[in-house]
Each structure stands twice: as structure tokens, then as C-alpha cells.
C-alpha positions in Angstrom: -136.1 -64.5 -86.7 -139.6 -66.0 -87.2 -141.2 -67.7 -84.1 -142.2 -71.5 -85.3 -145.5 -70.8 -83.4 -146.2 -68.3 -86.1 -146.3 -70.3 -88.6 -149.5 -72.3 -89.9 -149.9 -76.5 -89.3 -152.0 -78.5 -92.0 -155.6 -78.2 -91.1 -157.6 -80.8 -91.1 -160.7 -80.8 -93.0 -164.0 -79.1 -92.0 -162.0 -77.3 -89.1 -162.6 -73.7 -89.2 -159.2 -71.9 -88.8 -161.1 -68.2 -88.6 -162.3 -68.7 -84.8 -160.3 -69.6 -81.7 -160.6 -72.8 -80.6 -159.7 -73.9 -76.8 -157.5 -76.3 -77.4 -155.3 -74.6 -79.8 -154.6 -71.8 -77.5 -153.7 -74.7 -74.8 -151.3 -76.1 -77.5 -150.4 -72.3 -77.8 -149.6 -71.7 -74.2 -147.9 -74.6 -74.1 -145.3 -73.6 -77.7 -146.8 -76.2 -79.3 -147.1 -75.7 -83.5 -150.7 -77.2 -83.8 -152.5 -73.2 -83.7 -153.3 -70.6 -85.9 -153.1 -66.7 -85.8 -156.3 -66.4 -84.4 -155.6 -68.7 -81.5 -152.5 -67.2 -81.0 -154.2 -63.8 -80.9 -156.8 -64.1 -78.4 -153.8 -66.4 -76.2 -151.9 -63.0 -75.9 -154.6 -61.1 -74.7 -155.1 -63.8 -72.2 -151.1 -63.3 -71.1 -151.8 -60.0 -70.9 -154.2 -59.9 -68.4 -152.3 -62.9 -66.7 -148.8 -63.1 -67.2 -149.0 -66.7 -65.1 -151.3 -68.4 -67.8 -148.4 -69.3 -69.8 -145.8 -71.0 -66.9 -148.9 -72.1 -65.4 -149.9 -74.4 -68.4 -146.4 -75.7 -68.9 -145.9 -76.8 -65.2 -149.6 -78.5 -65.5 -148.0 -80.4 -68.5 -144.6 -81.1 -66.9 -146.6 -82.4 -63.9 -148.5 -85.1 -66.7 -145.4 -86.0 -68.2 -143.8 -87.0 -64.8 -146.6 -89.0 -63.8 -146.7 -90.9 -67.3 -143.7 -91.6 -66.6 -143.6 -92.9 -63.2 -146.6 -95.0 -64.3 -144.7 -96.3 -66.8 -141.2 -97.0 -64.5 -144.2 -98.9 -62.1 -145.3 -101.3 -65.1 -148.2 -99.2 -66.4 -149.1 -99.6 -70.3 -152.4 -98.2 -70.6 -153.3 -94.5 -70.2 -156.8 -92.6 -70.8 -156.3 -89.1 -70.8 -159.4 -86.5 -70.6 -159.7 -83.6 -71.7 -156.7 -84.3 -73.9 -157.1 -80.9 -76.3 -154.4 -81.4 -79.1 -152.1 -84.3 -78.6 -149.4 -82.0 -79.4 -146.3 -80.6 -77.0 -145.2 -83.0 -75.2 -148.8 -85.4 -74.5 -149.1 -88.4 -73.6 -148.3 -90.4 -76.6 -145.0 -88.7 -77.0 -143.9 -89.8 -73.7 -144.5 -93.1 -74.4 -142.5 -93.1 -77.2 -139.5 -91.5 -75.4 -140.0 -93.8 -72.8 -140.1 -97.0 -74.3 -139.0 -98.5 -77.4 -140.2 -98.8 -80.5 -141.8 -102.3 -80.4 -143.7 -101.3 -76.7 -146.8 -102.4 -76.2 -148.4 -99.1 -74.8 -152.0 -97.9 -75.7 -153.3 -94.4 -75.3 -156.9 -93.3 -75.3 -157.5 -89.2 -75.7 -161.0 -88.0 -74.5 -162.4 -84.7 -75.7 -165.7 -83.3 -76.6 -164.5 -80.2 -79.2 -164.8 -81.9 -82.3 -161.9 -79.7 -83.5 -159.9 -81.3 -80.8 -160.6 -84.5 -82.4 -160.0 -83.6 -85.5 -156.7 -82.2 -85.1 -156.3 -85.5 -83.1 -156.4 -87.5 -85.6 -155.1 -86.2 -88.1 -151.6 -86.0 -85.7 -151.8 -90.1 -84.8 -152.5 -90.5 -88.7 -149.2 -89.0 -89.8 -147.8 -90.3 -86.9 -148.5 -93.8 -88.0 -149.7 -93.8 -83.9 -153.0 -95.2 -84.5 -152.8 -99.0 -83.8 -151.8 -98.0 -80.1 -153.4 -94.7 -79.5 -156.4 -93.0 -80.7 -159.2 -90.4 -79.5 -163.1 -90.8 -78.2 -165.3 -87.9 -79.0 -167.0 -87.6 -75.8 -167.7 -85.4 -72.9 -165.7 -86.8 -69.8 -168.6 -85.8 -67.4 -170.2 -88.7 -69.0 -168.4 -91.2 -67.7 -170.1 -94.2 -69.5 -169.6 -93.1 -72.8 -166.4 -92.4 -72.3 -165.6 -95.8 -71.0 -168.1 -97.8 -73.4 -166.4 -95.9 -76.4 -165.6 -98.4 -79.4 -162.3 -96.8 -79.5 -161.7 -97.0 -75.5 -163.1 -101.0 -75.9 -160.6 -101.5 -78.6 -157.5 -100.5 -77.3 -157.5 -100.9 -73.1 -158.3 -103.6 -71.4 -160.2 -103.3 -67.9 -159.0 -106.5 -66.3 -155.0 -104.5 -66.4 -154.0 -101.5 -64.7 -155.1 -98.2 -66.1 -153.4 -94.7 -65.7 -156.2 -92.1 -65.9 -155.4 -89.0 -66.3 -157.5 -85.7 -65.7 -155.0 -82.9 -66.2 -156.1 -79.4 -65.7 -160.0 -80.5 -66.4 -161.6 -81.1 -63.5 -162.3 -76.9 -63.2 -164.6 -77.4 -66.0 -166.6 -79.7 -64.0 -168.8 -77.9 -62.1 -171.0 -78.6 -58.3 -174.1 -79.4 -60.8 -172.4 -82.0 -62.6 -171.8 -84.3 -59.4 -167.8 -84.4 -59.6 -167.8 -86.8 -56.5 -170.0 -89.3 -58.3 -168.3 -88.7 -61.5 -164.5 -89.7 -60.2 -166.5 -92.7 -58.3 -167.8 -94.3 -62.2 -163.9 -94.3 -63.3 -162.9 -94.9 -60.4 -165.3 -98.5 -59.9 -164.7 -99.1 -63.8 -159.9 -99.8 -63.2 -158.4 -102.2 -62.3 -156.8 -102.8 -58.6 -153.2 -101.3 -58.8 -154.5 -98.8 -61.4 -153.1 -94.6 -61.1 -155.8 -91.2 -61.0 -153.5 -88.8 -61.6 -155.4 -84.9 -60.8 -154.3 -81.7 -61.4 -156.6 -78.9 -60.3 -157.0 -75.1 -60.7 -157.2 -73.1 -57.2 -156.6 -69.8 -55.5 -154.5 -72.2 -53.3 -152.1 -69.8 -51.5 -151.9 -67.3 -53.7 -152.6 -63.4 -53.0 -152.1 -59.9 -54.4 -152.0 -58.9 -58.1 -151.2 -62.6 -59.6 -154.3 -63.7 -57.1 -156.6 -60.4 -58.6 -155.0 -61.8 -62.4 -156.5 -65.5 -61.6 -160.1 -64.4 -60.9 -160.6 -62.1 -63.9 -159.3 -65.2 -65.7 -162.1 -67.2 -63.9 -164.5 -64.3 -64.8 -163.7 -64.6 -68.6 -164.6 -68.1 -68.8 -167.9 -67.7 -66.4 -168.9 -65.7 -69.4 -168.4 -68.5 -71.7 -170.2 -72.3 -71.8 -166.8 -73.5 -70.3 -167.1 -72.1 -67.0 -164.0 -72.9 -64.8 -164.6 -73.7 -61.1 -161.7 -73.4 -58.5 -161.2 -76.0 -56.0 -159.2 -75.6 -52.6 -157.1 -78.3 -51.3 -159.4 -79.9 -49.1 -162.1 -80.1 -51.9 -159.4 -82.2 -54.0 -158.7 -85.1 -51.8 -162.0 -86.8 -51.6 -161.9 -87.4 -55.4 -159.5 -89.9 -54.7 -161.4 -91.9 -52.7 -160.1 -94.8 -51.0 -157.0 -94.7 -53.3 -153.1 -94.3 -51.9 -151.9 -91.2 -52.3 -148.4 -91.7 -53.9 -145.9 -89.7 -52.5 -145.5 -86.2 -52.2 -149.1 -86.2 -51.8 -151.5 -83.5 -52.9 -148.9 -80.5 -53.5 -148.4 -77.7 -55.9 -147.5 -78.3 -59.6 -144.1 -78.2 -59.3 -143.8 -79.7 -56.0 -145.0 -83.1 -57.4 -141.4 -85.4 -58.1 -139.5 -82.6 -59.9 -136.8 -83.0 -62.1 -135.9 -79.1 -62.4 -135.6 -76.3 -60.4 -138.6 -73.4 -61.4 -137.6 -70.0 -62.6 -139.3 -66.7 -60.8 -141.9 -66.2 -63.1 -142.6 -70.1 -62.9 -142.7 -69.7 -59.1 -145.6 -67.2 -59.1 -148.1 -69.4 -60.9 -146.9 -72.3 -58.3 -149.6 -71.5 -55.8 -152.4 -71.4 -58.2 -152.4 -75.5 -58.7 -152.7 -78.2 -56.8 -152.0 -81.9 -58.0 -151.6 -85.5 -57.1 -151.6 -89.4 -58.3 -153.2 -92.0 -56.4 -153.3 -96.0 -56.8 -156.3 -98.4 -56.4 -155.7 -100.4 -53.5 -155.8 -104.7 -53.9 -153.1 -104.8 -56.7 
């Protein structure tokens, strides 16, 4: 039997389908359709080396999901999610959809810099007839301002409402040189009172032996790259909340964070190399 991953999506135009692209090996990892043999390719050698690349992207996604949709059980209708990649398996827009129905008033802004991200994008709210409630900002979320003055951003969430903002799995590409504490201050000051930051974060956490040895030569791999990844402990995660309530569990592992399933063995050796947690602004 054929694996539907091995098959090829429509491409959009201008996106070169002969080199790997970041966010198509993300959509790989996490069985979305939206890749291409050569994404696919350079994904396995990735597993290879780290078996836990794999679970560890799916709980990072199942964690999102949950937290869309507690935002949107709490009243929530407006999400900006950076660092989106391809809004493919399971992203925000989808849970929406599952979530509400079909006249909601829901609007979704995806941030990413890779144009072929973008592209991809939107080509997938096009033939989704998606794009009068959700659409994508070219931009690089360590500059918060153009992210936030975006035409598209302007158009389609409104700053005076509550605003889920997510940051899934991105906040290792930010590095100590690109002021991260500063950085989660700008969105931070720019929502609403009553508004969610929902973080997940790469992190050697509590992890040890082979599966910790497997994490830094992932780390190592992408220090050689112009998306070097930096790890965060625990401790270094909670200040980027700020004054904000941590929502219960807290700051915990991936699948720590309201589950809805129980993790399988492999699933439970990635849990220690994640942490995550959502937070509201006080004053609602």
C-alpha cells in the first residue's frame, strides 16, 4: 500500500519543489500531505538521527490544538499564530472549523517569513474558500511591529477584543541577540485585557541519556544553518509571560498541558524535551 505522504500536493507557483523547505518537513513530521520527496527525504534522515523528532512535533501540535480550543470554549475568536509553516495537519484554521459552525465569526492570522510558507498558505485558504476569515502576513515574528501593523493583521483582528497569540514551537529560533524579553513585551502591550499567549518551547528539560545526546546533535544541525535553534530551561520560560495568569496546569511538559489522551512509549520519551503553557492578560 502507498503512503498518502508519498504522494505529491499541487504546487504553487514559483515554489521550487527540488530543495527542502522547513516548513514542509514540519508538515512532514507531522503526516501532513502539503511535502514533497525531497522534504520527505532529508525529514528521515532527521528521524534517523532522532527517533523523537517525529512524536515530538505531533505533541507540540496536539498541545496548539488544545489551547485553540480552550480559547475558543472561553469566548476567544481571534488567533495570530507565528511561525505558522504550512497551515496544514491539523492548524489553527482547521480547529476552528471543527469547533464552530459554519456561520462563526472566527478570524485567523498566520505569520511566517519563508515565502514558500506563504505561498503554500495561500494557496490552501484559496481552495479552502478560508480567506474572508483567515489569511497569512509575510513577516519575520522577531519584528513585532510589522507583524502587528500588517494590512492583513489590520484587516482581519481587531485590537480592542481578546486575541489568542500563539507562538508554538518558535520561540527556539529566537535567539539572546534578538531580545526575546522585549520582543514578547511589544505583543504582549499591543492585546487586549483578557487576551491568551499560549508558548511552547524546545528544552533539554529533564531529559538524559541517548534521547538527550539525539536532541543536541539535532541542535547542532541547525547551529549550522541560518535557523539556529536555542534551548530554553524552565525557569527561562516563565518571564515571557509577564504579568499574565498562568492558566492551569501551568508551565508543564507537552503532554502534560489538559490532555485528552494517554501518550504511547515512544511519545513518552520526547515528553521531557518540551515545555509549554497559556497565560491570560489580566483586567478582562
Amino acid at each position: 500500500m502507498t503512503d498518502q505522504r508519498d504522494s505529491a500536493p499541487r504546487a504553487p507557483e514559483g515554489v521550487d519543489t527540488e530543495k527542502p523547505s522547513a516548513a514542509r518537513i514540519y508538515d512532514w513530521y507531522l503526516g501532513g500531505t502539503q511535502n514533497w520527496a525531497v522534504d520527505r527525504e532529508f525529514g528521515r534522515r532527521m528521524e534517523q538521527q532522532w527517533p523523537l523528532v517525529r512524536p515530538g512535533s505531533k505533541q507540540n501540535r496536539e498541545f496548539m490544538n488544545r489551547a485553540v480550543r480552550a480559547a475558543l470554549r472561553a469566548g476567544i475568536r481571534q488567533f495570530i499564530d507565528l511561525g505558522s509553516g504550512v497551515p496544514t495537519a491539523g492548524n489553527v484554521h482547521e480547529v476552528v472549523e471543527a469547533e464552530l459552525p459554519e456561520d462563526h465569526d472566527a478570524k485567523v492570522v498566520y505569520v511566517d517569513y519563508e515565502p514558500v510558507a506563504v505561498a503554500h498558505a495561500t494557496l490552501i485558504l484559496e481552495e479552502e474558500m478560508a480567506t474572508d476569515w483567515a489569511g497569512i502576513v509575510q513577516a519575520d515574528m522577531r519584528d513585532a511591529k510589522a507583524v502587528l501593523r500588517a494590512a492583513e493583521t489590520k484587516r482581519l483582528v481587531d485590537f480592542s477584543q481578546p486575541v489568542c497569540l500563539i507562538m508554538a514551537a518558535v520561540l527556539h529560533f529566537v535567539g539572546p541577540d534578538d531580545d526575546p524579553d522585549g520582543l514578547l513585551a511589544t505583543y504582549r502591550n499591543a492585546l487586549a485585557p483578557g487576551s491568551w499567549l499560549a508558548i511552547s518551547q524546545m528544552s533539554e528539560g529533564d531529559g538524559s541519556g541517548a534521547t538527550l545526546d539525539g536532541l543536541r546533535w539535532f541542535v547542532e544541525q541547525y547551529r549550522k544553518t541560518s535557523n539556529p535553534v536555542w534551548l530554553r530551561d524552565r525557569e527561562e520560560i516563565e518571564p515571557l509571560f509577564g504579568d499574565w495568569a498562568l492558566l492551569e496546569p501551568g508551565i508543564v511538559h507537552l503532554p502534560d498541558w489538559r490532555p485528552d489522551r494517554k501518550i504511547n512509549a515512544l511519545e513518552a520519551e520526547a515528553r521531557p524535551y518540551a515545555w509549554c503553557a497559556v497565560a491570560e492578560k489580566p483586567g478582562a
